[in-house]
DOGU-686729 format. One line per 10 residues: their letters; for each residue z, x, y of C-alpha. Coordinates in Angstrom, 1 decimal, m for minus. Each point is the difference from the previous one (the first is absolute). Last residue first. Example, Ala and Ser with C-alpha at 12.3 -4.5 7.8 and 13.67 -1.06 7.14 Angstrom:
SA	7.1,13.7,m1.1 ~ 0.7,m1.4,m3.4
# end
This chain:
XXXXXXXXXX	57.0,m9.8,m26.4 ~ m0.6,2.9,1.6 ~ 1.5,3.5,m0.6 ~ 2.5,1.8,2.2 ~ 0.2,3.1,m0.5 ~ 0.6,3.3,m2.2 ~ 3.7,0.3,m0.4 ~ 1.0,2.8,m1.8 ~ 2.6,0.0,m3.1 ~ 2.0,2.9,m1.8
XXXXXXXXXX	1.0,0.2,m3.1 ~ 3.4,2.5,m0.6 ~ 1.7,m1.3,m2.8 ~ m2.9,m0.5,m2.1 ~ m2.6,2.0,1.5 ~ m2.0,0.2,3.6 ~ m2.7,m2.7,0.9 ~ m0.2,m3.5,0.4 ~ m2.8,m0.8,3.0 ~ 0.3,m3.5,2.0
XXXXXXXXXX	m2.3,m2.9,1.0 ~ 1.7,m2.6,2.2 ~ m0.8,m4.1,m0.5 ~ 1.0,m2.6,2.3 ~ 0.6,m3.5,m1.5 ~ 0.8,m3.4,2.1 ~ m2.9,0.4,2.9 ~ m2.2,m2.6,m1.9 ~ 2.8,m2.7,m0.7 ~ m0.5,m1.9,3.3
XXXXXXXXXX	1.8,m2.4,2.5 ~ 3.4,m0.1,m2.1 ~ 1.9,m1.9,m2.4 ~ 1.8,2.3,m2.6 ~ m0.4,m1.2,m3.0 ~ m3.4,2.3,m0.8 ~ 1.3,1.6,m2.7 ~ m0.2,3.6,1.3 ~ 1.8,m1.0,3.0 ~ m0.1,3.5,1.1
XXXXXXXXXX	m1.9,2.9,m1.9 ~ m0.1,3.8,0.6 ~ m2.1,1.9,m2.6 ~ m0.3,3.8,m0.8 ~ m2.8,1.7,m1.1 ~ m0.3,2.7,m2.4 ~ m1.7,3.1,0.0 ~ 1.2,3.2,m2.5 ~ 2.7,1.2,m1.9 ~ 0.8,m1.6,m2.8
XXXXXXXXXX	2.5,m3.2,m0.1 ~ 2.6,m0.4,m1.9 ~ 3.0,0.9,1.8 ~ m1.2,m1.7,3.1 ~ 2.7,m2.2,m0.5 ~ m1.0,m1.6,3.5 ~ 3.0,m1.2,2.5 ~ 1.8,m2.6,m0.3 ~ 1.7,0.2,m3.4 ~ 1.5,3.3,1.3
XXXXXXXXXX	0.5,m0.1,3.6 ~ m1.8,1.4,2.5 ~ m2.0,m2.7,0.9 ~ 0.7,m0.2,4.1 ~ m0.3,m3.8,1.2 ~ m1.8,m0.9,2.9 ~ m0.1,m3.9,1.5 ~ m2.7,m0.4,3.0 ~ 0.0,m1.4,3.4 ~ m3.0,m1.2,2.2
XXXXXXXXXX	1.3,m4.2,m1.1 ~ 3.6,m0.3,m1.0 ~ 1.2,0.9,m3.7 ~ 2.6,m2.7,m0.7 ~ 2.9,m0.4,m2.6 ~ 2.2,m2.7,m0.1 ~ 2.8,m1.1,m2.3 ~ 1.8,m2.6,m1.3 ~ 3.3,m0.4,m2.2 ~ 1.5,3.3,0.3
XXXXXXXXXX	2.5,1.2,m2.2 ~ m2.4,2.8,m1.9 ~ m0.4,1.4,3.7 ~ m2.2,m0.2,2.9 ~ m2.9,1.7,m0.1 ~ m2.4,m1.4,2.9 ~ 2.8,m2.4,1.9 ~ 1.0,2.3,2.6 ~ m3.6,0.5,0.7 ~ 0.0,m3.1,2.0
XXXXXXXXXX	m3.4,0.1,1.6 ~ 1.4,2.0,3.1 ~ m0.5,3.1,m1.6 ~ m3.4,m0.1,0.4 ~ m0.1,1.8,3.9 ~ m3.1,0.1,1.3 ~ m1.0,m2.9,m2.6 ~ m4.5,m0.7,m0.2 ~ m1.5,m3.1,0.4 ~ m3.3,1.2,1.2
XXXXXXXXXX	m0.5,3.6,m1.2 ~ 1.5,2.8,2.6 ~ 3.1,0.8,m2.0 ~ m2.2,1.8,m2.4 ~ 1.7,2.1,m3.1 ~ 3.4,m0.3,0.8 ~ 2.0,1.3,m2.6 ~ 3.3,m1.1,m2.1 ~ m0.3,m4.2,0.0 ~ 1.7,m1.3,m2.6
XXXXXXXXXX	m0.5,m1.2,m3.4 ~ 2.6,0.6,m3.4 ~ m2.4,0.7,m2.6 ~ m0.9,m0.7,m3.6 ~ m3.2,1.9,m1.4 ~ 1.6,3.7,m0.5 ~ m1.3,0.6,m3.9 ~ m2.5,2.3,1.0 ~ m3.2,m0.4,m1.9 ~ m1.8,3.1,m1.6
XXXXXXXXXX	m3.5,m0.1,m1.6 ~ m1.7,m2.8,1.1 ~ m3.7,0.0,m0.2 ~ m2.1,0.2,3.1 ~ m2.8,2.8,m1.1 ~ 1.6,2.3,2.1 ~ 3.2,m0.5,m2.2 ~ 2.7,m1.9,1.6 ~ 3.5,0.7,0.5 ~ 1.7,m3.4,1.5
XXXXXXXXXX	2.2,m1.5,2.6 ~ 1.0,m3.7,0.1 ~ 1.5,m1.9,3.2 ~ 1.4,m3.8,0.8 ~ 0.6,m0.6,m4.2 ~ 3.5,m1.2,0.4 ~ 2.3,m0.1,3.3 ~ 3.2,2.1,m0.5 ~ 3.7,m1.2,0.8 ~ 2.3,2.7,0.5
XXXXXXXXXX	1.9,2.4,m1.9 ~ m2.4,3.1,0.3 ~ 2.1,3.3,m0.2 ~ 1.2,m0.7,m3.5 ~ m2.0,m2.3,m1.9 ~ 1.2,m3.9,0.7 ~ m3.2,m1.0,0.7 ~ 0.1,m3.7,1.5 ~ m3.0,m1.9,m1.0 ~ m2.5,m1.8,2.8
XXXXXXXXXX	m2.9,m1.8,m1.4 ~ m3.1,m1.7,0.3 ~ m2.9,m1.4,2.3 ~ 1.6,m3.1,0.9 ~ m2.2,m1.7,2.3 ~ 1.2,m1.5,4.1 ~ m2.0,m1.4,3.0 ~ 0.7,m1.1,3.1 ~ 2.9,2.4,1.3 ~ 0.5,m0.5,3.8
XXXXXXXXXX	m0.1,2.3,2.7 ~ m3.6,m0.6,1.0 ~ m1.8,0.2,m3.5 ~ 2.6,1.3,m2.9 ~ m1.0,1.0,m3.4 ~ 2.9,0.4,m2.6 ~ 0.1,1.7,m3.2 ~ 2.5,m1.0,m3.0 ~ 2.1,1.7,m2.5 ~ 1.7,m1.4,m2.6
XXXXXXXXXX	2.7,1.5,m0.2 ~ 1.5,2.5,m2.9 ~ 3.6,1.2,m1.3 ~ 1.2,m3.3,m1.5 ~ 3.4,m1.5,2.1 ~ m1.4,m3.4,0.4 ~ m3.3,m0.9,2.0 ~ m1.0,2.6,3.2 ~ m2.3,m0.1,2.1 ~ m2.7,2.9,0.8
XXXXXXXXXX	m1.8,0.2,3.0 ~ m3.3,2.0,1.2 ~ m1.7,0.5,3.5 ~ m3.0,2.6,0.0 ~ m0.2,m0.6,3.3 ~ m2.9,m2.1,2.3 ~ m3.0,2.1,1.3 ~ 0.2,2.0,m1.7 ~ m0.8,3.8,m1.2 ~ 2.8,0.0,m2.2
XXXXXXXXXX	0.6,3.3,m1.9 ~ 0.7,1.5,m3.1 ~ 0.7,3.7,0.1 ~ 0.1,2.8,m3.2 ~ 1.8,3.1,m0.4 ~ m0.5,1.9,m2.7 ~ 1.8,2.5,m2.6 ~ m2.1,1.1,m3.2 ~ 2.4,0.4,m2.9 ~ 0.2,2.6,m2.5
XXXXXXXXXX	2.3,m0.2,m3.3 ~ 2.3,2.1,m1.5 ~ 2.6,m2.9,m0.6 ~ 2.4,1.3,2.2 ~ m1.5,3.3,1.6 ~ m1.7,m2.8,1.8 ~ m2.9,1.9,1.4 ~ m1.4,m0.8,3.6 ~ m3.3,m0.8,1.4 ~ m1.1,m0.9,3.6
XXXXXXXXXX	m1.7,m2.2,1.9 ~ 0.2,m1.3,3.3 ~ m2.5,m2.9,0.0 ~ m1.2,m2.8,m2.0 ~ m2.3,m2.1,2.2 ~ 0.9,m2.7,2.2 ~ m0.2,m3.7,m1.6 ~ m0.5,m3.0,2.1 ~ 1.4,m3.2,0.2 ~ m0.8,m2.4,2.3
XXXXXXXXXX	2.1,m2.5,0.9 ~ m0.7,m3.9,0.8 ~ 0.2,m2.0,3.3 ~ 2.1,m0.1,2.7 ~ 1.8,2.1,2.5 ~ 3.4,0.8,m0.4 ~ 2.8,m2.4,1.1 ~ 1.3,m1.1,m3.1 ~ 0.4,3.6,m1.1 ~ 2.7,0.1,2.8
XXXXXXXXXX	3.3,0.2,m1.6 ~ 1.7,3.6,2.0 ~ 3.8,0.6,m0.6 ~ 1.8,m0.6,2.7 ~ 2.7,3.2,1.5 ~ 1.3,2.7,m1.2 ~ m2.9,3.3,m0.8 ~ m1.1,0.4,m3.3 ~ m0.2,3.5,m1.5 ~ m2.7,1.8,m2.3
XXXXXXXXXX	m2.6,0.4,2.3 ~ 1.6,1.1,3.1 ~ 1.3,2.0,m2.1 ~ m2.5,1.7,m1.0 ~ m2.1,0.5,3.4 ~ 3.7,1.4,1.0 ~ m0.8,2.4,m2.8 ~ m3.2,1.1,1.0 ~ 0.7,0.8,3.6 ~ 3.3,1.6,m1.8
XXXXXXXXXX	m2.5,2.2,m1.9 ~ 2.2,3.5,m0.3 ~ 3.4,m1.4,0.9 ~ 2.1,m3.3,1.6 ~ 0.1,m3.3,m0.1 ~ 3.4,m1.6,0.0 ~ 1.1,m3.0,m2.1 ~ 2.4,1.8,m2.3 ~ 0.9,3.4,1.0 ~ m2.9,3.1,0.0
XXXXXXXXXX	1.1,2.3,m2.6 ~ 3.1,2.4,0.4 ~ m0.3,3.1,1.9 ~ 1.9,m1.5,2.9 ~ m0.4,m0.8,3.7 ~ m2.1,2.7,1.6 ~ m0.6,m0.9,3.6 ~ m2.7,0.3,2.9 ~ 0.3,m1.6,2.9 ~ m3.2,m1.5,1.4
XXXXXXXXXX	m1.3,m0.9,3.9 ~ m3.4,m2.2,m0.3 ~ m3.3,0.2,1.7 ~ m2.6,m2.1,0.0 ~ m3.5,0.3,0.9 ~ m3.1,m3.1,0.4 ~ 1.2,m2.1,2.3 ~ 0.4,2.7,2.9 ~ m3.8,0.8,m0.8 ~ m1.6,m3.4,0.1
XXXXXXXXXX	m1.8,m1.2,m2.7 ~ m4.1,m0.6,m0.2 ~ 0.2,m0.2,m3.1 ~ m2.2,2.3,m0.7 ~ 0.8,2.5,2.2 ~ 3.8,m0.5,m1.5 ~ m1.4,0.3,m3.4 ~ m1.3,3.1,0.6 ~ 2.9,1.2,2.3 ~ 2.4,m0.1,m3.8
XXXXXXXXXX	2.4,m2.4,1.2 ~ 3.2,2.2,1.0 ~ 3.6,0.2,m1.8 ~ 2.0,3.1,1.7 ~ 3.6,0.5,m2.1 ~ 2.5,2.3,2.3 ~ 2.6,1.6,m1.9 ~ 4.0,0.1,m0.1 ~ 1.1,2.1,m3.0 ~ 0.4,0.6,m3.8
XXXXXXXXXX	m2.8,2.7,m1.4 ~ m3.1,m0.7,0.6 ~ m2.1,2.7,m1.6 ~ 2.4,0.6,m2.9 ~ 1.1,m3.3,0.0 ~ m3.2,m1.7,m1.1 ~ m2.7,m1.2,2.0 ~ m2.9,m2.3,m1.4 ~ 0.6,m3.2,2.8 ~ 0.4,m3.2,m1.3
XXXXXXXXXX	m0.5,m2.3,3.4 ~ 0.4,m4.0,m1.2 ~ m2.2,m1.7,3.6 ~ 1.4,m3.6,0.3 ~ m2.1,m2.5,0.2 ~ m0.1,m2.0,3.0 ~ m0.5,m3.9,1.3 ~ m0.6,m2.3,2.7 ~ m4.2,m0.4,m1.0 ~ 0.0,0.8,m3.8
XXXXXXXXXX	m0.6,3.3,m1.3 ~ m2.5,0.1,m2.6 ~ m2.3,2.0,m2.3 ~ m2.8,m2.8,m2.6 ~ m1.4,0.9,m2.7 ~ m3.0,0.7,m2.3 ~ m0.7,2.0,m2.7 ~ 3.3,0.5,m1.3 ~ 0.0,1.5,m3.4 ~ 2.5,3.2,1.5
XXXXXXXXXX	2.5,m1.7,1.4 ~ 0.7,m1.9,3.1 ~ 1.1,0.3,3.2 ~ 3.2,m1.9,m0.2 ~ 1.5,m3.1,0.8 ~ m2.6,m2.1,1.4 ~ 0.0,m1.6,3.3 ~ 1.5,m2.8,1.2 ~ 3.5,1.3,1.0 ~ 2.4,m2.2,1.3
XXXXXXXXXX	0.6,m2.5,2.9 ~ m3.1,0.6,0.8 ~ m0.8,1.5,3.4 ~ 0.8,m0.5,3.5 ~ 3.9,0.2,m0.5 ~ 0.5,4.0,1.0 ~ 0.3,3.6,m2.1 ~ 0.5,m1.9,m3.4 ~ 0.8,2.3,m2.6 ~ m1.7,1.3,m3.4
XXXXXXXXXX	2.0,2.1,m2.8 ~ m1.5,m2.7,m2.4 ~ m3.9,1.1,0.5 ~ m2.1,m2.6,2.0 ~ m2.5,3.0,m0.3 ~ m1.5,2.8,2.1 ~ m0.7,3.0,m2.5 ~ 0.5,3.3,1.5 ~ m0.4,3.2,m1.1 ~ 2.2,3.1,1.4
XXXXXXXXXX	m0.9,3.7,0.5 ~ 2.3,3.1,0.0 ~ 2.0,2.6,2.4 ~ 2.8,2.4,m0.7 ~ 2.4,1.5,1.7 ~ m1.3,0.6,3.4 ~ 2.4,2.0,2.3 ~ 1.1,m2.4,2.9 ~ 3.4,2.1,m0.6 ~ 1.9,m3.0,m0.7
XXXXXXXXXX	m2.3,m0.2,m2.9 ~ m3.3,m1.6,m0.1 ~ m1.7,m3.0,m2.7 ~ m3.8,m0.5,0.8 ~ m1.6,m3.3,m1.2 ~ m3.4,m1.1,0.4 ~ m0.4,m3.2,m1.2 ~ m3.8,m1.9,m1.0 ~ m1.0,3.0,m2.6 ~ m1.5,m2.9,m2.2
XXXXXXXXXX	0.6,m3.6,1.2 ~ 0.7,m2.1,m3.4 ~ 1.8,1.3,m2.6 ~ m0.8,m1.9,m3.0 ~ m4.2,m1.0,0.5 ~ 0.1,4.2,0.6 ~ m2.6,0.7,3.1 ~ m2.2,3.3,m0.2 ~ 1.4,2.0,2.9 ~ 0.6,0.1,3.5
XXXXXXXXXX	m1.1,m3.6,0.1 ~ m2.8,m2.1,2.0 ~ 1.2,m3.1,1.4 ~ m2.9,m2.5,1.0 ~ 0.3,m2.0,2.6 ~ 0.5,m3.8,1.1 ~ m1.1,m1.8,m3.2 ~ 0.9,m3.7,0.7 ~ 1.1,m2.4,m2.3 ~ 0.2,m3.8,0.1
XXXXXXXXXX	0.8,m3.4,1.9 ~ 3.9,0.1,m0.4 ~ m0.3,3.5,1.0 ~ 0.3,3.6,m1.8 ~ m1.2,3.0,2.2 ~ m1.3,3.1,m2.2 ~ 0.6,3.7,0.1 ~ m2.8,0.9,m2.8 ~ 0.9,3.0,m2.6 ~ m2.6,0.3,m2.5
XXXXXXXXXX	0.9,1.8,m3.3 ~ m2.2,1.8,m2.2 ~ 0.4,0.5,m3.7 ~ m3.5,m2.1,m0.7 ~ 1.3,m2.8,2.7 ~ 3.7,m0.4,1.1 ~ 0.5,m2.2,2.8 ~ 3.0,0.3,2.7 ~ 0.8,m2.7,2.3 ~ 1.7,1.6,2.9
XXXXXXXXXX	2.9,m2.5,1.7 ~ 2.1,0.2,3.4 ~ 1.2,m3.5,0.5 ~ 0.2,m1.0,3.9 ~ m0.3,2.1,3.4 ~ 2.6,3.0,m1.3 ~ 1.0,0.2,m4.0 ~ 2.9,2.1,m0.4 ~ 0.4,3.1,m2.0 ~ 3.9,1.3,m0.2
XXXXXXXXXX	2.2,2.9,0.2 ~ 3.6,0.2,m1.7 ~ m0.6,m1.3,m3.1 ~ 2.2,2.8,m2.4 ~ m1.1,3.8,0.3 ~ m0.7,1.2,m3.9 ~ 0.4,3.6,0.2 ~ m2.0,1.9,m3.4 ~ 0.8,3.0,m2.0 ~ 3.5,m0.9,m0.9
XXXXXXXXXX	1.2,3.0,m1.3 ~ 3.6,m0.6,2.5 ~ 0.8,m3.0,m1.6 ~ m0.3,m3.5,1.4 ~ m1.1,0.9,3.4 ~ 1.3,m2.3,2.6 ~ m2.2,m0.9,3.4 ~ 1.8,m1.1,3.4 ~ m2.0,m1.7,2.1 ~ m0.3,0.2,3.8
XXXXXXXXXX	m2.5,m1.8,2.0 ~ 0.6,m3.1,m1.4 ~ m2.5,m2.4,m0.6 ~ m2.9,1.0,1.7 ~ m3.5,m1.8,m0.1 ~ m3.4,1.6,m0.2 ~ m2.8,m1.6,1.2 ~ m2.8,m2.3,m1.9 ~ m3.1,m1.8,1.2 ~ m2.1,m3.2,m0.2
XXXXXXXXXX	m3.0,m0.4,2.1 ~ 0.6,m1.0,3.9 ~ m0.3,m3.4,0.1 ~ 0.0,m1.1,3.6 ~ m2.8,1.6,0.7 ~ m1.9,m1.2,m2.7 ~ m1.9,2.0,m2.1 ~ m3.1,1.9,0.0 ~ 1.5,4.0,m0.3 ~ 0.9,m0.6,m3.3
XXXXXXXXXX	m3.3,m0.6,m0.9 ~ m0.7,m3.6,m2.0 ~ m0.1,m0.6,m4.3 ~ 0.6,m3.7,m0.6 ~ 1.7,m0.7,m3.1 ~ 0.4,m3.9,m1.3 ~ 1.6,m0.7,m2.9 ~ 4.1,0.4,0.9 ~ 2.5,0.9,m2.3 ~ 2.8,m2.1,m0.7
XXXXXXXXXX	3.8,1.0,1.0 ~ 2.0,m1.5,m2.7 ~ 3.1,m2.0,1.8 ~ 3.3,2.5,m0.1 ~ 3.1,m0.1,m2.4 ~ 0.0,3.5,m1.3 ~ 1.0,1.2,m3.5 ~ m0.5,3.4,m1.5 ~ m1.1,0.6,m3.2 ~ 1.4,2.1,m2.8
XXXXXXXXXX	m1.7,3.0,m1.8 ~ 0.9,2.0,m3.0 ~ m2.0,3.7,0.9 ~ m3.0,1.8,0.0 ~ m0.3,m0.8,4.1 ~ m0.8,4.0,0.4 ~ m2.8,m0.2,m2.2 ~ m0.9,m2.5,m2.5 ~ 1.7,m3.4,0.1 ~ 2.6,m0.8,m2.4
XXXXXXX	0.1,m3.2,m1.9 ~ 3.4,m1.8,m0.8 ~ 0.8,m1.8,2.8 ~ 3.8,m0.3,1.3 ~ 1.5,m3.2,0.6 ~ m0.3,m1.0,3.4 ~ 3.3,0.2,2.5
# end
């Protein structure tokens, strides 16, 4: 099990994070992308599909309280791949997202067709509108009825349906999040993800009872996909039961936002098995670091010390192509290690500079070894002075976001660079921490000391700076994309100011 990290994401992941470990070979993305009509190809290759796969055909479904509001059915139906790897490369451009259904081969990518969505696409949740589901009573009365996304990943609920593909998943494990600009949707030739129902019914309106639960591809994407209609419905028998009023028991997902949940666990546990060492087999060369702009904000008073502070959240990330790959070594029992950044070129390391230090923070909720000077966030007046620096400059790396897992070099799946290793504790006489190329490392200021003390300042326009390896020790390809700048709006009074974000400003 990882040890917990300390920053929280915004949103619905806004909380302590672990990583999961997998074992697999990095799947690498390929340069070439041809763009050919569906309708062109071989004969013998049909284009990639997906049909609906039954488990069990009856399920029986526990309500944990009878003012539940939601059903959470367990994996009973499943999406499989049909005539090879089913994958949609989505693009997000000006707010827009482009959804291409691609084939991936040793020699390239090819654009078969272009998916157009029920509704604007979500970089998190994938498909939109892409299930139909219609819960009936014994009666054949409809209960209630409601729309599912779908995000086709190498998720860990995944199961092989026959030996012709990977032995495991390739793909990534989840959609995305909401910085993603570009990534990649998956289901690997062999395999299928399970399909996690959570249907808004409470016991009023379905009472306990056998029921029939109708899962169907929305027809648009079926006509696009060019699916056939008996692969595209299933149709499961439920019993309905009320086991206790108490919460949900250990290890079982169930409630208002179980889809959401399950995403969080899935998150925060580590499955049995090997633990993933592969930064030795990414691609070569240096990183490139590159700061995102401040985002989310918000203000809060500390009823505390009476002050006001202006929340953030901030992303560093790695636009390749080697990692971001940095080691610290331990000498005696002293609370620091030197630490040291690696460049590898075709699996092997081949060069090597110190470019700092890790100290262990022993605060409460960090406990884990932090790497010096990687980040720095600052007020600034429009005329460029500093006004406000946050005081969060040490930081524990990993990769939270995917930002573009179509550059060269890029990891599907990044926790197989030993992530074990990233924060180990004050006993621990090496660590590693790695931020793989396309991904990016968030952290959530929310915190006294990290955010702004904007307790001082008058209302008005200031501008608020992102920096990564502001020191330059970092070795990378370029410094020029290290600093973004945002230009915000302090209004309201003390104890209630208020803040607007006005844009992006360049450099």
């Amino acid at each position: 099990m990882l040890p917990v990290l300390e920053r929280r994401v915004a949103g619905a992941h806004a909380a302590p994070r672990r990583r999961r470990l997998r074992f697999l070979a990095a799947p690498l993305l390929a340069a070439a992308v041809a763009v050919v009509p569906a309708a062109t190809g071989q004969a013998t290759s049909p284009p990639p599909g997906l049909h609906l796969i039954v488990g069990m055909h009856h399920v029986d479904v526990q309500r944990y309280g009878a003012d539940q509001p939601d059903l959470f059915f367990p994996a009973a139906v499943y999406v499989a791949s049909t005539h090879g790897a089913f994958e949609i490369d989505p693009v997000k451009q000006g707010g827009h997202v482009t959804l291409w259904q691609v084939r991936r081969t040793p020699s390239g990518v090819t654009r078969l067709r272009r998916i157009v969505p029920l509704s604007p696409v979500h970089m998190d949740q994938g498909l939109p509108g892409f299930f139909r589901m219609t819960l009936r009573n014994s009666d054949g009365k409809v209960v209630t009825r409601t729309t599912q996304a779908f995000c086709p990943t190498g998720d860990f609920g995944g199961s092989r349906v026959d030996a012709t593909g990977p032995d495991n998943p390739t793909y990534p494990y989840y959609c995305g999040s909401s910085i993603t600009r570009a990534t990649i949707w998956g289901i690997d030739q062999g395999w299928a993800e399970p399909i996690y129902s959570d249907l808004p019914v409470t016991s009023t309106v379905a009472p306990d009872g056998n029921y029939t639960l109708t899962i169907r591809i929305d027809p648009s994407y079926v006509h696009q996909l060019h699916l056939g209609g008996h692969a595209s419905v299933a149709t499961l028998d439920l019993t309905v039961t009320t086991a206790s009023p108490e919460p949900c028991p250990p290890k079982i997902v169930c409630g208002r936002s179980a889809l959401a949940r399950r995403v969080a666990a899935g998150r925060t546990e580590a499955p049995a098995g090997g633990r993933g060492f592969a930064v030795a087999t990414a691609p070569g060369g240096l990183p490139d670091l590159a700061a995102l702009p401040a985002r989310d904000l918000r203000v809060e008073h500390n009823a505390d010390d009476g002050h006001d502070y202006l929340d953030f959240a901030a992303t560093i990330w790695n636009r390749g192509p080697g990692p971001m790959d940095v080691e610290g070594f331990r000498r005696g029992d002293t609370p620091t290690m030197v630490a040291t950044q690696f460049i590898y070129r075709n699996g092997r390391s081949v060069r090597s500079a110190v470019i700092g230090k890790f100290e262990f923070d022993t605060r409460p909720g960090h406990n884990h070894w932090h790497l010096q000077d990687f980040a720095q966030y600052d007020v600034l007046s429009l005329n460029g002075d500093r006004l406000v620096r946050s005081s969060k400059q040490s930081f524990c790396l990993a990769p939270t976001d995917p930002i573009n897992l179509t550059l060269p070099g890029a990891l599907w799946q990044p926790d197989k660079v030993g992530l074990f290793s990233a924060c180990p504790s004050d006993q621990s006489i090496w660590l590693r921490e790695t931020l793989p190329a396309g991904w990016g490392d968030t952290y959530v200021q929310g915190v006294a000391g990290q955010s702004f003390d904007i307790t001082g300042l008058a209302n008005g326009k200031y501008l608020i700076r992102v920096t990564t390896n502001p020191f330059f020790r970092i070795l990378e390809t370029t410094f020029n994309n290290n600093t973004s700048l945002v230009k915000i709006r302090l209004g309201g009074d003390p104890g209630a100011r208020t803040v607007q974000r006005l844009g992006v400003v360049a450099n």
